[in-house]
N, C-alpha and C positions, 0 to 999 in steps of 0.2 A: 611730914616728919620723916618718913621715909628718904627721900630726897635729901636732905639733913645725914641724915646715917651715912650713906650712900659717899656725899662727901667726906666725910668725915672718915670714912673706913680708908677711900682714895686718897685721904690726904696723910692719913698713918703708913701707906703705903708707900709713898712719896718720900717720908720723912726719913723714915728706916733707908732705904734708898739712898736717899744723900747723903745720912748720915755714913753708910757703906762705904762709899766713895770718896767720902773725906777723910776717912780714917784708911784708905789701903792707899793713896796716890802720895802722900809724904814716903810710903812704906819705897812704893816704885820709882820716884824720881832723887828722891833723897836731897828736895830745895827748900831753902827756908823761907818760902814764897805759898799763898794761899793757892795752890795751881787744883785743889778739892771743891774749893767753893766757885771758883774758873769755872770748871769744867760743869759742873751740876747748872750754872745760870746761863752756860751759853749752849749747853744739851735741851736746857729747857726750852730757850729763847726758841731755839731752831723747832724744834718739837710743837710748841704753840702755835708757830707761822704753820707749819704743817696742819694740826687743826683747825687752827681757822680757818685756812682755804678750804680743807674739808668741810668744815661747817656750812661754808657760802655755798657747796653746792648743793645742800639738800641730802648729802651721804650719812651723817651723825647728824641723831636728835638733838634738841637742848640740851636736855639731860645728861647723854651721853657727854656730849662739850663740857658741860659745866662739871660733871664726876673726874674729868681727865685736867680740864683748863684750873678751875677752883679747889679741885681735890689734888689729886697725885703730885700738876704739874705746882700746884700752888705748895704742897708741903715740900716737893724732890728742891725747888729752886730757893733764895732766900736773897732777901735784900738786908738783914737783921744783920747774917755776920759776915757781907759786904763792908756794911759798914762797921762794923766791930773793927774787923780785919784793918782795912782802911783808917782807921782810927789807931789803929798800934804801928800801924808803920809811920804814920805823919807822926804820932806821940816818939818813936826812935827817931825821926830828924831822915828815915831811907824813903827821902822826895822821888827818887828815880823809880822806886818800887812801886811807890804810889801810883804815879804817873802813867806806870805800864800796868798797876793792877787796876784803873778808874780805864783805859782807854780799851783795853783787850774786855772788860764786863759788858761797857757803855755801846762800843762803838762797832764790835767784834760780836757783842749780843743783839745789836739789832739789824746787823748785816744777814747773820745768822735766819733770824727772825723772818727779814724779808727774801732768803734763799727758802729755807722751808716752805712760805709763805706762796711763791715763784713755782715750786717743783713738785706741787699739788694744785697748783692754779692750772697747769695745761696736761695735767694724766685725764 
């Protein structure tokens, strides 16, 4: 049960977080583009590759993984208003927004992923 909590405190942690993040990056760029929910999936993305290469060498427990991987990074990231988002810009007919909001999450979060992933594989 413990374990449980554990995630669960890491992933209120997380959420507060994004939620942070979402709500000041419109404040700083002033676009009418999801560039809050960008930033939180492709921080995370990079941040996971970073753990799990940690993970493989025996440096962080389970535990530890699973509190950072399934807590913080699971609640900081969201695929829910990815697609929400993604969902209001095809429903407005702005294909190009789409197009660069699916390729910069998709392709740009798992470049991300396997840089982190790269840049703790050889410390």
């Amino acid at each position: 049960m413990k374990l449980y909590m554990l995630v669960a405190i890491f992933g209120a942690i997380g959420s507060v977080c994004r939620f942070s993040l979402v709500q000041i990056t419109p404040k700083i760029f002033f676009l009418n583009f999801p560039l809050g929910t960008i930033a939180v999936n492709l921080i995370g993305s990079f941040l996971i590759g970073c753990v799990v290469s940690i993970f493989e060498k025996n440096i962080i427990s389970e535990d530890t993984r699973n509190f950072i991987v399934f807590g913080f990074l699971g609640g900081f990231t969201t695929y829910s208003a990815f697609t929400f988002e993604l969902f209001n810009l095809i429903k407005n007919s702005d294909f190009t927004n789409a197009s660069i909001y699916i390729f910069l999450t998709l392709f740009l979060g798992l470049a991300l992923f396997y840089l982190g992933y790269k840049l703790f594989k050889h410390t």
